[in-house]
KOLMARVEX-717950 format. One record per atom (N, C-alpha, C): residue in one letter; atom name; z, x, y. Coordinates in steps of 0.05 Angstrom, whole numbers, plus 5000, padded with zeros to 4 digits. Atoms other than C-alpha are relative to their C-alpha. Example, Ala and Ser with C-alpha at 12.3 -4.5 7.8 and 13.67 -1.06 7.14 Angstrom:
{aa->a, at->N, zz->5000, xx->5018, yy->4976}
{aa->a, at->CA, zz->5156, xx->5246, yy->4910}
{aa->a, at->C, zz->5000, xx->5018, yy->5024}
{aa->s, at->N, zz->4999, xx->4984, yy->4976}
{aa->s, at->CA, zz->5143, xx->5273, yy->4979}
{aa->s, at->C, zz->5014, xx->4985, yy->5022}
This chain:
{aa->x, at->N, zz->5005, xx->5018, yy->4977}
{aa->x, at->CA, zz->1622, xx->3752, yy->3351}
{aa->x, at->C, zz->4991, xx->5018, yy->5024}
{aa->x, at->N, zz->5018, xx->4992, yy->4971}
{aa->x, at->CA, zz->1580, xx->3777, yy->3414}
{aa->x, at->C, zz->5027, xx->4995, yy->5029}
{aa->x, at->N, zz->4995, xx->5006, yy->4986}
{aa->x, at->CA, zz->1624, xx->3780, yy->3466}
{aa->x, at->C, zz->4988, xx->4996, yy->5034}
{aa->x, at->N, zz->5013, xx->5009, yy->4979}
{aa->x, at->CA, zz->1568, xx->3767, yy->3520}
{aa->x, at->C, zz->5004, xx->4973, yy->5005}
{aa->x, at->N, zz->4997, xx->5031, yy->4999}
{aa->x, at->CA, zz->1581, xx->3695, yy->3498}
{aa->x, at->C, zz->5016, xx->4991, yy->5013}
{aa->x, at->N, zz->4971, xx->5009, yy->4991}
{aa->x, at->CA, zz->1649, xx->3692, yy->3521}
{aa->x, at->C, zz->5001, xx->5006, yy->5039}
{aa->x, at->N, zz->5003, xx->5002, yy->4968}
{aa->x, at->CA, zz->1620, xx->3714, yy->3596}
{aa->x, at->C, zz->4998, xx->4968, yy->5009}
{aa->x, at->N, zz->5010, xx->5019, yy->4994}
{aa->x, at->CA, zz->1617, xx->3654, yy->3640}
{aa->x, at->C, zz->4971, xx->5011, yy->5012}
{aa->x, at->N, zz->5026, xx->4992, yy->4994}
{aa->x, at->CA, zz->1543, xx->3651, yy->3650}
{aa->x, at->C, zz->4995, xx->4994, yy->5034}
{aa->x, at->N, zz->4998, xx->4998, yy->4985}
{aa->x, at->CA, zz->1518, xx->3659, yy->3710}
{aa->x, at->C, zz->4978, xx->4983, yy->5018}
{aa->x, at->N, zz->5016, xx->5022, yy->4991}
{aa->x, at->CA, zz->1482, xx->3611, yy->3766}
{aa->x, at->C, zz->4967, xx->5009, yy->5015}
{aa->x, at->N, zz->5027, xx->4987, yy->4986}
{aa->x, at->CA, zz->1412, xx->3615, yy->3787}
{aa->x, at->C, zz->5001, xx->4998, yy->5031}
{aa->x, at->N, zz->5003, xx->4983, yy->4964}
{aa->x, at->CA, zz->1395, xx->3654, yy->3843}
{aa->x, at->C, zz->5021, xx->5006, yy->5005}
{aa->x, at->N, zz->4975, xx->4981, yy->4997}
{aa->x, at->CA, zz->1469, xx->3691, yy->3830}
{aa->x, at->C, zz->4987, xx->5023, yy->5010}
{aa->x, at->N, zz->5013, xx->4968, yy->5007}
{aa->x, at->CA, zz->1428, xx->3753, yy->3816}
{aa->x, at->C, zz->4989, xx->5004, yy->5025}
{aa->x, at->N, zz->5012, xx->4991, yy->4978}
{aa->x, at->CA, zz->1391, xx->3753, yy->3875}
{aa->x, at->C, zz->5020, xx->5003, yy->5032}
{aa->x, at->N, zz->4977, xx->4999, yy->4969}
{aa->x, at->CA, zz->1448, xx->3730, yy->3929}
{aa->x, at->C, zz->5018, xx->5029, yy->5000}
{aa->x, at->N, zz->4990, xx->4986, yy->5002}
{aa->x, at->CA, zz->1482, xx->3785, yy->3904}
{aa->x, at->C, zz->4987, xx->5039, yy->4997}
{aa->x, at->N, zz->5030, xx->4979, yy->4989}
{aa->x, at->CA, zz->1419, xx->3831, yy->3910}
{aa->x, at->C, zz->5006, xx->5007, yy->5029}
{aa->x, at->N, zz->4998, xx->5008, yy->4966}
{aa->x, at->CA, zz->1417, xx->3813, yy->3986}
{aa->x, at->C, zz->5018, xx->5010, yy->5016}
{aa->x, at->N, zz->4973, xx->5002, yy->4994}
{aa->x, at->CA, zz->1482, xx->3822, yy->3995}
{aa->x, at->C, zz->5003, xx->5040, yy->4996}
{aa->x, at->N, zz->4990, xx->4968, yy->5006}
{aa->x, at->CA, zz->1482, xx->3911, yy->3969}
{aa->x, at->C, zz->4993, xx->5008, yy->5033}
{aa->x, at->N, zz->5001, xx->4980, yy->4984}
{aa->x, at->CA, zz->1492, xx->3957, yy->4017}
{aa->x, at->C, zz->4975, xx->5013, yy->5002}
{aa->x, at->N, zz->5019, xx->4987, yy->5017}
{aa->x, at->CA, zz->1431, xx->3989, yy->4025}
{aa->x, at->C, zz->5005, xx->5031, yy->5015}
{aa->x, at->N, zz->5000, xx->4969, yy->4985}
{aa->x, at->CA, zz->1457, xx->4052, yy->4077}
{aa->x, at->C, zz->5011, xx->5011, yy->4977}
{aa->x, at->N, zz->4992, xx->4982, yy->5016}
{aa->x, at->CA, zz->1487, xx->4074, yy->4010}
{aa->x, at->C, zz->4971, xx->5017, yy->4983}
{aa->x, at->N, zz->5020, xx->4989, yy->5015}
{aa->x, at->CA, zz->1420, xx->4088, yy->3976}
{aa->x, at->C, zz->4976, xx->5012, yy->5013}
{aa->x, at->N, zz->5023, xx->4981, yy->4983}
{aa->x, at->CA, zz->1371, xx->4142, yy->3989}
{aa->x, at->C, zz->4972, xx->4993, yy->4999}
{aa->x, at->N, zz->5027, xx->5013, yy->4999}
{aa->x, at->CA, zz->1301, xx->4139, yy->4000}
{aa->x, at->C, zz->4984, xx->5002, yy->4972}
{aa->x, at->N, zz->5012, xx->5008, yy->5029}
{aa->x, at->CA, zz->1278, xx->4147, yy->3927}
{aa->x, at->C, zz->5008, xx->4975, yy->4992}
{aa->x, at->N, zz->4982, xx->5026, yy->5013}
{aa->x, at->CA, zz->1322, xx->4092, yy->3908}
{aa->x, at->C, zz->4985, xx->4970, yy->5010}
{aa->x, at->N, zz->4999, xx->5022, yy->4979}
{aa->x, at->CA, zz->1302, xx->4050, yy->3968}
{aa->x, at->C, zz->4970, xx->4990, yy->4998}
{aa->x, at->N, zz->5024, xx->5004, yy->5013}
{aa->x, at->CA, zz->1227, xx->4059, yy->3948}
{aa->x, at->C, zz->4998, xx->4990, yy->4975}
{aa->x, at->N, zz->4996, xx->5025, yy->5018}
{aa->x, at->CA, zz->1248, xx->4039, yy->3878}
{aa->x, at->C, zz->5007, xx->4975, yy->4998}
{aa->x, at->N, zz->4997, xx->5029, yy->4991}
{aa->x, at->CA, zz->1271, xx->3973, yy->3898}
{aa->x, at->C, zz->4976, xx->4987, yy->5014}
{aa->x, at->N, zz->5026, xx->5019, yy->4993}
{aa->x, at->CA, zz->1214, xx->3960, yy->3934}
{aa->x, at->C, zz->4974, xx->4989, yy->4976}
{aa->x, at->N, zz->5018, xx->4989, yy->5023}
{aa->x, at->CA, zz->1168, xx->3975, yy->3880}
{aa->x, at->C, zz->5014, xx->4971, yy->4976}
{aa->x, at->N, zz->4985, xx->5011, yy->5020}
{aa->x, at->CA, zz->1216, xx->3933, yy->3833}
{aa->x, at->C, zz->4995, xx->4969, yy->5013}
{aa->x, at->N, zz->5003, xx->5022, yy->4973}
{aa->x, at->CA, zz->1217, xx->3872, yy->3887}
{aa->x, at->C, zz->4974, xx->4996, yy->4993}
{aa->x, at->N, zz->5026, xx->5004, yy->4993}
{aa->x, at->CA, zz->1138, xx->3880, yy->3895}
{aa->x, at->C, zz->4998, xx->4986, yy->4973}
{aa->x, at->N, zz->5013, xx->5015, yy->5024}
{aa->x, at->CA, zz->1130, xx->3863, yy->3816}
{aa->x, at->C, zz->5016, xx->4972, yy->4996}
{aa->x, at->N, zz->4985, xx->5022, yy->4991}
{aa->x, at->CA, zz->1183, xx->3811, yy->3816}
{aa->x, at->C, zz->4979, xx->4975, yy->5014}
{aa->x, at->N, zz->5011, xx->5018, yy->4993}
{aa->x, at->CA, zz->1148, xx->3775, yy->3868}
{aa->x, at->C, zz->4964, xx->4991, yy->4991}
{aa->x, at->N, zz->5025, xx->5007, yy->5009}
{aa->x, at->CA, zz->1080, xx->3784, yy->3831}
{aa->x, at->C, zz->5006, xx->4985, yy->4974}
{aa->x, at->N, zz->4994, xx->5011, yy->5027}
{aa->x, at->CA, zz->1113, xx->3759, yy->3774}
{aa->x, at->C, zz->5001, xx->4974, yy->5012}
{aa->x, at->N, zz->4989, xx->5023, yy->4995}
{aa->x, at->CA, zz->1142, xx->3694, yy->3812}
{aa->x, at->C, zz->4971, xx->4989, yy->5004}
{aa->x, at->N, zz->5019, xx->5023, yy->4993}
{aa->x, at->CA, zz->1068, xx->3679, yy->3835}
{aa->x, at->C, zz->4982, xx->4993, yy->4984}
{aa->x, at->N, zz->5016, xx->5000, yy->5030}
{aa->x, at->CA, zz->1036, xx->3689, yy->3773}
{aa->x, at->C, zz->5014, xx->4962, yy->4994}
{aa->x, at->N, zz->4990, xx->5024, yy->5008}
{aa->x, at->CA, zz->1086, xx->3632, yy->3751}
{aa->x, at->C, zz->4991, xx->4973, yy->5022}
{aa->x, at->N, zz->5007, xx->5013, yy->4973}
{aa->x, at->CA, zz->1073, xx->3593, yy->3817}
{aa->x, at->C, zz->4971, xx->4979, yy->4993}
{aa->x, at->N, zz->5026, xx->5000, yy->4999}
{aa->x, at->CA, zz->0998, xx->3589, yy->3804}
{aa->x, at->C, zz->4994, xx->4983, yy->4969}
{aa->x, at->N, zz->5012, xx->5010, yy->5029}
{aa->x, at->CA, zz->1002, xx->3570, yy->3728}
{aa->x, at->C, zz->5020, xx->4968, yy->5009}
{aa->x, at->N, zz->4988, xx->5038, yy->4998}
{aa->x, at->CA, zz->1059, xx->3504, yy->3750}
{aa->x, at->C, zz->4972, xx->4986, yy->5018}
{aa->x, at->N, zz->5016, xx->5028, yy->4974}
{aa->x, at->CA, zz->1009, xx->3481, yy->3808}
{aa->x, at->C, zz->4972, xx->4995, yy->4988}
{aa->x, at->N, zz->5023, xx->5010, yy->5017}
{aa->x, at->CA, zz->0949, xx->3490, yy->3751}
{aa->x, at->C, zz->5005, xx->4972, yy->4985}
{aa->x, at->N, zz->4985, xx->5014, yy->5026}
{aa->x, at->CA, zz->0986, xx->3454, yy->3700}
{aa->x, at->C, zz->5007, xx->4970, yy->5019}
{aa->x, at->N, zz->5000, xx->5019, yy->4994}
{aa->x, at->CA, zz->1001, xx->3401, yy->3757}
{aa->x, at->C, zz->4969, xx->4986, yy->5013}
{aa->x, at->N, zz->5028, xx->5003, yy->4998}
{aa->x, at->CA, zz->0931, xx->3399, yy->3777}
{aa->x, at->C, zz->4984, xx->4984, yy->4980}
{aa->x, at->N, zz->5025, xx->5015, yy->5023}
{aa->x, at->CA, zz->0908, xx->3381, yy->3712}
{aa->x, at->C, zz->5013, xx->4969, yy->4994}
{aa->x, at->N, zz->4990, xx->5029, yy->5002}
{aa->x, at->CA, zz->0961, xx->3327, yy->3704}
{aa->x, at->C, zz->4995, xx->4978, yy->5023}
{aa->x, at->N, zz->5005, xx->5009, yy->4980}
{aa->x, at->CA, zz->0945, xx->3293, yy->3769}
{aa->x, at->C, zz->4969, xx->4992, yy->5001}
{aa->x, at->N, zz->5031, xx->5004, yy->5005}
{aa->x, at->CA, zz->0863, xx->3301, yy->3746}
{aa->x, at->C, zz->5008, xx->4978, yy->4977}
{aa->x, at->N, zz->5004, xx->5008, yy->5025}
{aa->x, at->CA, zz->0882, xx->3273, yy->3684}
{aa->x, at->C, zz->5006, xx->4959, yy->5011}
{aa->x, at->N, zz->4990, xx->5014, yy->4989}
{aa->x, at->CA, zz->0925, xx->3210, yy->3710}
{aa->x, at->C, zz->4982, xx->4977, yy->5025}
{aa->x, at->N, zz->5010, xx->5019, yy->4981}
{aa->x, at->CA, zz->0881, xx->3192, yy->3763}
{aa->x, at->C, zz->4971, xx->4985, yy->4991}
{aa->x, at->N, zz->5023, xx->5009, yy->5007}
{aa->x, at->CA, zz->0823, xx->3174, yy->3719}
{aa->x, at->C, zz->5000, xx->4966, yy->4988}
């Protein structure tokens, strides 16, 4: 048995409040540039997704209104 299962899972947008939330005077400036860097794809990732829902509602909304 996996005991990842037995974690309670966790709620969206945990991961991030708890992002938000680090310290960041503990981390140096390599670090602090990796997070950005990490962050920057992140949010290219989110708009990637962004762009394909408002296609995908686009087409349903073309489709519907005919």
């Amino acid at each position: 048995m996996d005991t990842d299962d037995l974690e309670p899972r966790r709620r969206r947008g945990e991961a991030l409040l708890a992002l938000a939330r680090e310290d960041l005077t503990l981390l140096g400036i390599e670090e602090l540039n990796e997070r950005i860097t990490a962050l920057e794809t992140e949010i290219a990732r989110i708009r990637a997704q962004l762009e394909k829902k408002q296609g995908s509602l686009s087409a349903a909304e073309a489709l519907f209104r005919k």
